[in-house]
N, CA, C and O of each residue as an XYZ file, in Angstrom:
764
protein
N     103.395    151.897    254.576
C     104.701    151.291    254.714
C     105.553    152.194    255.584
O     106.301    153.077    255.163
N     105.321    151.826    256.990
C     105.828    153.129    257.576
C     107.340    152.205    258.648
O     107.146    151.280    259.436
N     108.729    152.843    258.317
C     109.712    151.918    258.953
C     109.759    152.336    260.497
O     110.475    153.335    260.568
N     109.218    151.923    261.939
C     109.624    152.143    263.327
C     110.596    151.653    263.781
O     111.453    151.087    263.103
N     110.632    151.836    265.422
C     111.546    151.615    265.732
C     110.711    151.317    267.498
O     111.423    151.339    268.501
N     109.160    151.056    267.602
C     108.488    150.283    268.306
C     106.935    151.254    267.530
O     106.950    152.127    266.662
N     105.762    150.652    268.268
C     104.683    151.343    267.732
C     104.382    152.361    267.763
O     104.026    152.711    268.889
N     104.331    153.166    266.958
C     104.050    154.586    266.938
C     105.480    156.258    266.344
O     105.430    157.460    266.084
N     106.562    155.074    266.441
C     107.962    156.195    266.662
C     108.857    155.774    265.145
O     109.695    154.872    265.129
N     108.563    156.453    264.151
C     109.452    156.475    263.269
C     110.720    156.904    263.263
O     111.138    157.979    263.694
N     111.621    155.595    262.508
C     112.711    156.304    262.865
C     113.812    157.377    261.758
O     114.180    157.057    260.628
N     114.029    158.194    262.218
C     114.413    159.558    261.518
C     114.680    159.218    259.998
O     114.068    159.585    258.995
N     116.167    158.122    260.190
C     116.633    157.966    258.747
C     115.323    157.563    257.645
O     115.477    157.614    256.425
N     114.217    157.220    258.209
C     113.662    156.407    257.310
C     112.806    157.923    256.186
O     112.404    157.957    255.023
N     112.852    158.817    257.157
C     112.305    160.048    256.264
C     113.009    160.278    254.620
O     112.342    160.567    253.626
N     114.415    160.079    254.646
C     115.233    160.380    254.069
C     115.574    159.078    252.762
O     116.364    159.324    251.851
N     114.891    157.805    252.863
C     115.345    157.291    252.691
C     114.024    156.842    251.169
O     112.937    157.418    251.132
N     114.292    156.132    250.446
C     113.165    155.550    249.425
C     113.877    154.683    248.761
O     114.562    154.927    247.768
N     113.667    153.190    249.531
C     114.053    152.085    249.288
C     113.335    151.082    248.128
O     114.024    150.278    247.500
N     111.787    151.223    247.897
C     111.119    150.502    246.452
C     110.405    151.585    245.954
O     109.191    151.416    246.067
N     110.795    152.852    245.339
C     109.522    152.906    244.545
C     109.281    152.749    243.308
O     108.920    153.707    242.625
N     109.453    151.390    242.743
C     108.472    150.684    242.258
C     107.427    150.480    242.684
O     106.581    150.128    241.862
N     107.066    150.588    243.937
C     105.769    150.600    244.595
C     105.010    150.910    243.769
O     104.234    150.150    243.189
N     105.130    152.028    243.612
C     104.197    153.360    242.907
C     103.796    153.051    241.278
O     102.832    153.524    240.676
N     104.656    152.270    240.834
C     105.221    151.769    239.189
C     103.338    151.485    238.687
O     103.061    151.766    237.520
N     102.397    151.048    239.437
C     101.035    150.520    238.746
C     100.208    151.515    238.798
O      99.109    151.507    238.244
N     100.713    152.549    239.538
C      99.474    154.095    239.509
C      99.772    154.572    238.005
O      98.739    154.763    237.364
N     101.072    154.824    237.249
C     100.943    154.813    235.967
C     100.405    154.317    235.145
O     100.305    154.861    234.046
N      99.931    153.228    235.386
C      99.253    152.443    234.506
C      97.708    152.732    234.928
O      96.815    152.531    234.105
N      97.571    152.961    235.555
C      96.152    153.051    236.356
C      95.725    154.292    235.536
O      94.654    154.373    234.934
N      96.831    155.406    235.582
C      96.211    157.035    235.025
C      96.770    157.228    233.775
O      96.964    158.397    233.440
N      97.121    156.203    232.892
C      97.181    156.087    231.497
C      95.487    155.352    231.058
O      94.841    155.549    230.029
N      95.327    154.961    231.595
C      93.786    153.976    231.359
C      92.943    155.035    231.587
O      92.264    155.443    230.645
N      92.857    155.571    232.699
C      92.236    157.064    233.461
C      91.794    157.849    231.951
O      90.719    158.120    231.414
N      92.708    157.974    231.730
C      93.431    159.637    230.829
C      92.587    158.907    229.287
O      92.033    159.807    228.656
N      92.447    157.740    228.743
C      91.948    157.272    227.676
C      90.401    157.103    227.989
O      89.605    157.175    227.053
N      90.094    156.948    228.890
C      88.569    156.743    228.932
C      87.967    157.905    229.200
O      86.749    158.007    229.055
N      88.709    158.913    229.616
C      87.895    160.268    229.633
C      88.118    160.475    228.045
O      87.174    160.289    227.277
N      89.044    160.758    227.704
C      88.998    161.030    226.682
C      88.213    160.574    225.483
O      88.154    161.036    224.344
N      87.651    159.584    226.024
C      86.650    158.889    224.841
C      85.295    158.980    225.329
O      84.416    158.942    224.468
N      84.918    159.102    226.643
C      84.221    159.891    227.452
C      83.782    161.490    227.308
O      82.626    161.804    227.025
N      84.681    162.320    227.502
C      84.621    163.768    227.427
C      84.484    164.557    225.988
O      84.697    163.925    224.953
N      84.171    165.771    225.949
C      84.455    166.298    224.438
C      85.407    167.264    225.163
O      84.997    168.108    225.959
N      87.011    167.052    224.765
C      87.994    167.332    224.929
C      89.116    166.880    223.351
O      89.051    166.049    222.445
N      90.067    167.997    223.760
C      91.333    167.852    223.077
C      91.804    167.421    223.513
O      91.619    167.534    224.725
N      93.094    166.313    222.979
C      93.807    165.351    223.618
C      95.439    165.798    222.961
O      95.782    165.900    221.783
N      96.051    165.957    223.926
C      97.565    166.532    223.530
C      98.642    165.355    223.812
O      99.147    165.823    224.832
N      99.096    164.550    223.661
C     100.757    164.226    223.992
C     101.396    164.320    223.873
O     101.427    164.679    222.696
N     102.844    164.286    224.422
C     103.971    165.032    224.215
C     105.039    165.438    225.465
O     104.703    165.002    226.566
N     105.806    165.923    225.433
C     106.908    166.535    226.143
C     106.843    168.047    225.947
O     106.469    168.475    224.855
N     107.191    168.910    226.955
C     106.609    169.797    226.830
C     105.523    170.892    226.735
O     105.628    172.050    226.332
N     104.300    170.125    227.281
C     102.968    170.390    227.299
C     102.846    171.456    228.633
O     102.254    172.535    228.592
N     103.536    170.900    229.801
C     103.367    172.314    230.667
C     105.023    172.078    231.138
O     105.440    171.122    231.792
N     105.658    172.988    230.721
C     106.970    173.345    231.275
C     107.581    173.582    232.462
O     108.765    173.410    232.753
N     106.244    174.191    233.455
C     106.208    174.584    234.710
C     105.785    173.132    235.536
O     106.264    172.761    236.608
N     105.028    172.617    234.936
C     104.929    170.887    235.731
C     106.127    170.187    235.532
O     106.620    169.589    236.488
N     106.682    170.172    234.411
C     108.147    168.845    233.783
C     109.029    169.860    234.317
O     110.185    169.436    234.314
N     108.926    171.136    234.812
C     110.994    171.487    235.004
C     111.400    170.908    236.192
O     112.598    171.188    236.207
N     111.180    170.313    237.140
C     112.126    169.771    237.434
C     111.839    168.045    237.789
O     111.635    167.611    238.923
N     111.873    167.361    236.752
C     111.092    166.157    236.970
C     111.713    165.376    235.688
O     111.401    165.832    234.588
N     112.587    164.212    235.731
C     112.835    163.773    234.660
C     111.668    162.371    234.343
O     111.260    161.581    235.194
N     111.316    162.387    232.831
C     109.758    161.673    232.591
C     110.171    160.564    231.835
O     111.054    160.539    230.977
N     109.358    159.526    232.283
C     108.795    158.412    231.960
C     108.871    158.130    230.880
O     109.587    157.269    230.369
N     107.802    159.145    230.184
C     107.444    158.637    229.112
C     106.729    160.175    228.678
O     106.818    160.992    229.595
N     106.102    160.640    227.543
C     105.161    161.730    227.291
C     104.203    161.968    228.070
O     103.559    160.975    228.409
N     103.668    163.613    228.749
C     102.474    163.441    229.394
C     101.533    163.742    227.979
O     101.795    163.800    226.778
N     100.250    163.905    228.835
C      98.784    164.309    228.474
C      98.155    165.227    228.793
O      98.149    165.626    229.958
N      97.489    165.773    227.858
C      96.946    167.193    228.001
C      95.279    166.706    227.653
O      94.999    166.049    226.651
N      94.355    167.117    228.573
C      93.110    167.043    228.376
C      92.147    168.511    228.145
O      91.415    168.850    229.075
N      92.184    169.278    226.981
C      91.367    170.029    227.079
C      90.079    170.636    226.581
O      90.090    171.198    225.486
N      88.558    170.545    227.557
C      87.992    170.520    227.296
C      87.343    171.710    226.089
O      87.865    172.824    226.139
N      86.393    171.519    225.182
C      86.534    172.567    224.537
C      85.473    173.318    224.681
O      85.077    173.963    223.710
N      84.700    173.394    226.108
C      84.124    174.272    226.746
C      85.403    174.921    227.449
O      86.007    174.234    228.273
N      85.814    176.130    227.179
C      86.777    177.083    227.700
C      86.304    177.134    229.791
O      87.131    177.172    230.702
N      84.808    177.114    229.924
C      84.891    177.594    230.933
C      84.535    175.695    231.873
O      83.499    175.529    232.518
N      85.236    174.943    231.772
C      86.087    173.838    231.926
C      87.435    173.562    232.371
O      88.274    173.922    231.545
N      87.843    173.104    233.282
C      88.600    173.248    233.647
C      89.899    171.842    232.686
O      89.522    170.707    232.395
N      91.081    172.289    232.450
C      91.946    171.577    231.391
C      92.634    170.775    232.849
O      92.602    170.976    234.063
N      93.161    169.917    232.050
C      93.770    168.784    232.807
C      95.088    167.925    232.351
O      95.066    167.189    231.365
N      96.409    168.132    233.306
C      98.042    167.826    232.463
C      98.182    166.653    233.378
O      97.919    166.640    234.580
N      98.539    165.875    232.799
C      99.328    164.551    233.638
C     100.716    164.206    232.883
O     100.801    163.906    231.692
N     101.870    164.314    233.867
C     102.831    163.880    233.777
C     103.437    162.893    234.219
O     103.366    162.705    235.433
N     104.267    161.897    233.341
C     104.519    160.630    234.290
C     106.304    160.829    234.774
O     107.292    160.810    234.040
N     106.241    160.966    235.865
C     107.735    160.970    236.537
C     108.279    159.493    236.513
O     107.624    158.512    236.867
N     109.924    159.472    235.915
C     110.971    158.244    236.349
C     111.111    158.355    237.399
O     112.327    158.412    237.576
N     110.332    158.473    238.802
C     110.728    158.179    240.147
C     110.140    156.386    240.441
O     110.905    155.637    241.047
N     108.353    155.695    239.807
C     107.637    156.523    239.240
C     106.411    157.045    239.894
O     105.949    156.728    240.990
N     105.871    158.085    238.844
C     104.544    158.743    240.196
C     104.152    159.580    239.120
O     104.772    159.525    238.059
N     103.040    160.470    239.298
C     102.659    161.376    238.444
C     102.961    162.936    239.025
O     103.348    163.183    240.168
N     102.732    163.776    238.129
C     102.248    165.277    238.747
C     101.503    166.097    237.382
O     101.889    166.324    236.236
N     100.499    166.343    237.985
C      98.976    166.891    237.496
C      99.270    168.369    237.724
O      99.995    168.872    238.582
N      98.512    168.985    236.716
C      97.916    170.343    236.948
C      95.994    170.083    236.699
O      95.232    169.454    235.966
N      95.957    170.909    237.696
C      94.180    170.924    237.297
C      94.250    172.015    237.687
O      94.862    172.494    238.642
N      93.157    172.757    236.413
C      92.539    173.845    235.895
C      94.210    174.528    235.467
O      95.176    174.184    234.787
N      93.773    175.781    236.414
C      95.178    176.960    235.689
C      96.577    176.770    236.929
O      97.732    176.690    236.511
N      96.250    176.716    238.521
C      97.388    176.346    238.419
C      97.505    175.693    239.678
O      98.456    175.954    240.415
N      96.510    174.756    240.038
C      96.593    173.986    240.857
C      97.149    172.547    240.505
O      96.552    171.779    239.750
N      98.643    172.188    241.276
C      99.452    171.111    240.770
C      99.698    170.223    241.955
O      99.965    170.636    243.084
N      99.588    169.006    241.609
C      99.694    168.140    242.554
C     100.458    166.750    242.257
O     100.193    166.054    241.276
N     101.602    166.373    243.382
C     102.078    165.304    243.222
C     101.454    163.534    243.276
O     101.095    163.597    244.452
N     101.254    162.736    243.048
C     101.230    161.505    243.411
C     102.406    160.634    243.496
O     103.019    160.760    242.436
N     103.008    159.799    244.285
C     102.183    160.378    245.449
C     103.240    161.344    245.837
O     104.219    161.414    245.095
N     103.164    162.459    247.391
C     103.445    163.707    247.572
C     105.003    163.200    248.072
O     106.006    163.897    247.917
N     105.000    162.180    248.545
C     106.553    162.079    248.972
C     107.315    160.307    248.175
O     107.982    159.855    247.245
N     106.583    159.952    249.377
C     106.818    158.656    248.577
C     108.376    157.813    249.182
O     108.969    156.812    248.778
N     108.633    158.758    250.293
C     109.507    157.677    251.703
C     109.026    156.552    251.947
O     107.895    156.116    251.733
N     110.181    155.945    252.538
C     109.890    154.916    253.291
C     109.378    155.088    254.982
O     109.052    154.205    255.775
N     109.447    156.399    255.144
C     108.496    157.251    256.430
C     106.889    156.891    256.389
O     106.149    156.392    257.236
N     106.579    157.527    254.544
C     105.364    157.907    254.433
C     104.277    156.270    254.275
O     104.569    155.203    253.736
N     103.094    156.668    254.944
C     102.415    155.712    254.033
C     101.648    155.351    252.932
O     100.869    154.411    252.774
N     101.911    156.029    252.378
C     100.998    156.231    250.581
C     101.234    154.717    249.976
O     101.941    153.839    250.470
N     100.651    154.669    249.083
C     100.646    153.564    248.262
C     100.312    153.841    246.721
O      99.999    154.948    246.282
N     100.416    152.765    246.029
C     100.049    153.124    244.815
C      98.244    153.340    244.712
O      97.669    154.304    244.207
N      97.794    152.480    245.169
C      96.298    151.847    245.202
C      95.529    153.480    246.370
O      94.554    154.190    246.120
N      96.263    153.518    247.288
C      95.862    155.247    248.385
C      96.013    156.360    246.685
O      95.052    156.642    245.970
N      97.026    156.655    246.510
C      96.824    157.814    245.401
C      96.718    157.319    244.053
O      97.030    158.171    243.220
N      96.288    155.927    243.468
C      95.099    156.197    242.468
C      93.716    156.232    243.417
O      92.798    155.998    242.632
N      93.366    156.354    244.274
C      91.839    156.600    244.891
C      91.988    158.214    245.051
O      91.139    158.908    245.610
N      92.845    158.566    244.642
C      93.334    160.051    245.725
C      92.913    160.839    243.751
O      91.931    161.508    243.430
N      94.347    160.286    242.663
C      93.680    160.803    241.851
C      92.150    160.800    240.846
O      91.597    161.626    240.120
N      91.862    159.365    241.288
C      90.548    159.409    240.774
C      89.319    160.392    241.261
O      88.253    160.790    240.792
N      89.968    160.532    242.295
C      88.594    161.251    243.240
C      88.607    162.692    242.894
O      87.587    163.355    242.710
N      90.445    163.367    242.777
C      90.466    164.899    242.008
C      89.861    164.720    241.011
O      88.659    164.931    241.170
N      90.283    164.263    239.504
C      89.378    163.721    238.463
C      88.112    163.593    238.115
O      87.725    163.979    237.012
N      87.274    163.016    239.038
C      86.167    162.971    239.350
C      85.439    164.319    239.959
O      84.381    164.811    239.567
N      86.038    164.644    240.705
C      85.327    166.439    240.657
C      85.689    167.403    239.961
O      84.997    168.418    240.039
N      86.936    167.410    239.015
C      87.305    168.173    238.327
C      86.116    168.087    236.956
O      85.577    168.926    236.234
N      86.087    167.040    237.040
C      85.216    166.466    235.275
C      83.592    166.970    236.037
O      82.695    167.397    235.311
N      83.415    166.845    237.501
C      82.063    166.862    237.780
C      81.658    168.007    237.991
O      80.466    168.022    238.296
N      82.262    169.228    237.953
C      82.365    170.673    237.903
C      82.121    170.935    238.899
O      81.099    171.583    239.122
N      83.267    170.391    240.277
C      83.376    170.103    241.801
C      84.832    170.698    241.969
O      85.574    170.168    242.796
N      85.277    171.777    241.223
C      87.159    172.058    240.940
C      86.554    173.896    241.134
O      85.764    174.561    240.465
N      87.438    174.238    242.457
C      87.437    175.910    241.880
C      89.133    175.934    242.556
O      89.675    175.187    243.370
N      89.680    177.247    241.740
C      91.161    177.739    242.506
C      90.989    179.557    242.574
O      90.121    180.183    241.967
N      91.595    179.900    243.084
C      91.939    181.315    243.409
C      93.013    181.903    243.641
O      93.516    181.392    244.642
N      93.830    182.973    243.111
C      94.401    183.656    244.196
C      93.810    185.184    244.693
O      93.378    186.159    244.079
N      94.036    184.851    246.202
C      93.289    185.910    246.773
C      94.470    186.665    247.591
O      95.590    186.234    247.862
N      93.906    187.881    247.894
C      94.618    188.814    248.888
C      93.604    189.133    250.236
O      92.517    189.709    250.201
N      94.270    188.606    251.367
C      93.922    189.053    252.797
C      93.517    190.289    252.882
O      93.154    190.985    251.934
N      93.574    190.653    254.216
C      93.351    192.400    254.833
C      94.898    192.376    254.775
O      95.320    192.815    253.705
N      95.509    192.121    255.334
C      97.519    192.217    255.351
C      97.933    192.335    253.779
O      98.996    192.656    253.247
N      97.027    192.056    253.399
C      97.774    192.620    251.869
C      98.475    191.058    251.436
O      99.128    190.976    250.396
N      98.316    190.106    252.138
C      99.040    188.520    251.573
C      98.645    188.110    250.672
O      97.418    188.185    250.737
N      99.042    187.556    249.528
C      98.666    186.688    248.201
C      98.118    185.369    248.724
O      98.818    184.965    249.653
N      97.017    184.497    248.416
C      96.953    183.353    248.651
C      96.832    182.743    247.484
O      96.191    183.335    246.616
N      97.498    181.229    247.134
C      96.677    180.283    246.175
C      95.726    179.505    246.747
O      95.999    178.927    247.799
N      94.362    179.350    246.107
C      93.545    178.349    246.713
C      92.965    177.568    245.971
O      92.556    177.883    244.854
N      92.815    176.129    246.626
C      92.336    175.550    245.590
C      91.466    174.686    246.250
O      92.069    174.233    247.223
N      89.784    174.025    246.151
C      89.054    172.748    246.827
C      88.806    172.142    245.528
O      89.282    172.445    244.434
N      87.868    171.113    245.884
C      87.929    169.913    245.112
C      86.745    169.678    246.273
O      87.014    169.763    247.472
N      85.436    169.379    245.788
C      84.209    168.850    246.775
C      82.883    168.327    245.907
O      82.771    167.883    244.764
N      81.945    168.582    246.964
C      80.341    168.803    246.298
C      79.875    169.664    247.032
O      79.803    169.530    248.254
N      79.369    170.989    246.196
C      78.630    171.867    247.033
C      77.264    171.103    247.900
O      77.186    171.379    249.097
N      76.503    170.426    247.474
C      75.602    170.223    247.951
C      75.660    169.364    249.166
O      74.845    169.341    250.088
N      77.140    168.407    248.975
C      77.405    168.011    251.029
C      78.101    169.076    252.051
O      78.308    169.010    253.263
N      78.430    170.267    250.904
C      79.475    171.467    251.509
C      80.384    170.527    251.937
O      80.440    170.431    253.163
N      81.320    169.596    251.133
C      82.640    168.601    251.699
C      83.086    169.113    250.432
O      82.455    169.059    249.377
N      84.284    169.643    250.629
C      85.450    170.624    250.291
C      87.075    170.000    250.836
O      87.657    170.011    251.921
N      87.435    169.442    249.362
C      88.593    169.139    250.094
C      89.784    170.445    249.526
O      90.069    170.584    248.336
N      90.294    171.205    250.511
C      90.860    172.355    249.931
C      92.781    172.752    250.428
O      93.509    172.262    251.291
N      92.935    173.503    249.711
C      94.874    173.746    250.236
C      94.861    175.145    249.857
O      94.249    175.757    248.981
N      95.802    175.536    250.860
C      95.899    177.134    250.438
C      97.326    177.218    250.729
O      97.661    176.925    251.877
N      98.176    177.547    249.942
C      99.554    178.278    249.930
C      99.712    179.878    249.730
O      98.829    180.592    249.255
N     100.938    180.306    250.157
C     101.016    181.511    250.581
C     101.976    181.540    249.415
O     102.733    180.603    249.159
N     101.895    182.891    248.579
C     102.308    183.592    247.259
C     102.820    184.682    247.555
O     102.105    185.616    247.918
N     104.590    184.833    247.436
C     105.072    185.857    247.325
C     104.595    186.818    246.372
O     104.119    186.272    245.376
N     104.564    188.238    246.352
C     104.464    189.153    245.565
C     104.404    189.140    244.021
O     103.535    189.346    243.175
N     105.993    188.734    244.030
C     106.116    188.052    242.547
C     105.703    187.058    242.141
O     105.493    187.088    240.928
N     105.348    185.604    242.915
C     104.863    184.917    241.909
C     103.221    184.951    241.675
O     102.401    184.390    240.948
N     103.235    185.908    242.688
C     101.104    185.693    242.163
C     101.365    187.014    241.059
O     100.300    187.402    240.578
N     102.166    187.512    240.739
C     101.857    188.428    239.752
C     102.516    187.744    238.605
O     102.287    187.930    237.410
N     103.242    187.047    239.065
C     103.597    186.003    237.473
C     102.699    185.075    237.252
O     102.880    184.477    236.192
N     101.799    184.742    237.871
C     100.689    183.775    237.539
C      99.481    184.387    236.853
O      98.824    183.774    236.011
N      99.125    186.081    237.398
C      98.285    186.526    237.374
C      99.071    187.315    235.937
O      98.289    188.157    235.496
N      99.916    187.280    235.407
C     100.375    187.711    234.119
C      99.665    187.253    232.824
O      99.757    187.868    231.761
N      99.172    186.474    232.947
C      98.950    185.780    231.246
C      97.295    186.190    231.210
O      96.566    185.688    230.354
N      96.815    187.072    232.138
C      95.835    187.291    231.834
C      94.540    186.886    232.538
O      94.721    186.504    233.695
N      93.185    186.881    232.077
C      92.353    186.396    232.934
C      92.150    186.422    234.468
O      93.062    186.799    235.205
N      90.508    185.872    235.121
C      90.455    186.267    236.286
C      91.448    185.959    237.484
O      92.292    185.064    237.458
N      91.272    186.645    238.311
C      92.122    185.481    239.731
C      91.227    184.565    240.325
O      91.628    183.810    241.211
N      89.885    184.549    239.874
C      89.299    183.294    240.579
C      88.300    182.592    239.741
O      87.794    183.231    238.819
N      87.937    181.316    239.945
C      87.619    179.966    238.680
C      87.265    179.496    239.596
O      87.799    179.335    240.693
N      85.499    179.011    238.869
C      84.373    178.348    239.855
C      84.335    177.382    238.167
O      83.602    177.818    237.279
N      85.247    176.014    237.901
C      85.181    175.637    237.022
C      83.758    175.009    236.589
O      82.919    174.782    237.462
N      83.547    174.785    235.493
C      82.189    173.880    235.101
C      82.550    172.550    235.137
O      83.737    172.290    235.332
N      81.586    171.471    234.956
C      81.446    170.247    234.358
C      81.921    169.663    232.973
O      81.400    169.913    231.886
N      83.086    168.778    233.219
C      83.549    168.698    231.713
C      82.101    168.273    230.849
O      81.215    167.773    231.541
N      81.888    168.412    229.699
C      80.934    168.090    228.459
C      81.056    166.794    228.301
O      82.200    166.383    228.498
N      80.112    165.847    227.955
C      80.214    164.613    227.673
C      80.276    164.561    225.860
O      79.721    165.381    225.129
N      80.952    163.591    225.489
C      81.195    163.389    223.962
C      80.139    163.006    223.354
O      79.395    162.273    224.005
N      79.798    163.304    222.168
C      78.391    163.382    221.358
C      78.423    161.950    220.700
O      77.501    161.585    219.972
């Protein structure tokens, strides 16, 4: 849904602007259905609630309660879905790779509801398929990185993001303990 102003040339205001999103209103429903069939699927803990990751909900006013999926193989990667009143979701997978659906959600952009439920099914799907690693790493320059793919080793197709980590916050991440890098497993299937 992209607004021009002939083929190819968006026009500025439209960046700024988010005229239906209701658009987005059926991907909630899509990753409430998601979130129940793993769960009856997976051998996982199932959390709901407000308040489940503080660092995903602070600045996001919600829907409704998210969901907490965690598997109770520790070396599994856990899984938060939050439903935003915009509406849209935002996920954490594993420890602290977080992601919006969809990422903007202008009347610039072209996302859809139907583009990011294919977008979150497909994280989901490698997260559960033990296809999820994150990191933070340090360069030769001494730079913090976060990293995170989402693939199959065996096509080596890696879909990956790397952000750059001030000082302080990779040491506030790297505070609570544990490694800086997670080659997650395969969630467990339910007995």
């Amino acid at each position: 849904m992209s607004e021009s102003d002939g083929p190819g040339i968006t026009l500025p205001d439209a960046y700024s602007r988010v005229t239906n999103p209701r658009r987005f209103a059926p991907l909630q429903i899509v990753a409430a259905e998601l979130l129940d069939q793993l769960s009856t699927r997976f051998d996982v803990a199932r959390a709901e609630g407000y308040h489940l990751d503080p660092e995903l909900e602070a600045s996001l006013e919600l829907a409704r309660p998210g969901v907490k999926l965690t598997p109770r193989d520790a070396s599994s990667a856990p899984l938060v879905v939050v439903f935003s009143a915009f509406p849209g979701l935002h996920a954490r997978f594993g420890r602290w790779c977080l992601n919006a659906f969809p990422v903007c959600g202008c009347d610039a952009c072209t996302e859809t509801a139907e583009g990011e439920a294919e977008r979150l099914n497909s994280m989901i799907d490698n997260l559960t398929s033990g296809r999820f690693r994150e990191a933070i790493q340090t360069d030769a320059a001494g730079d913090k990185w976060l990293e995170s793919a989402f693939g199959s080793q065996g096509e080596s197709v890696w879909r990956s993001s790397r952000s750059r980590l001030d000082a302080e916050g990779a040491q506030k991440l790297l505070a609570e303990g544990g490694p800086s890098s997670y080659v997650w497993k395969a969630w467990a299937a339910r007995s």
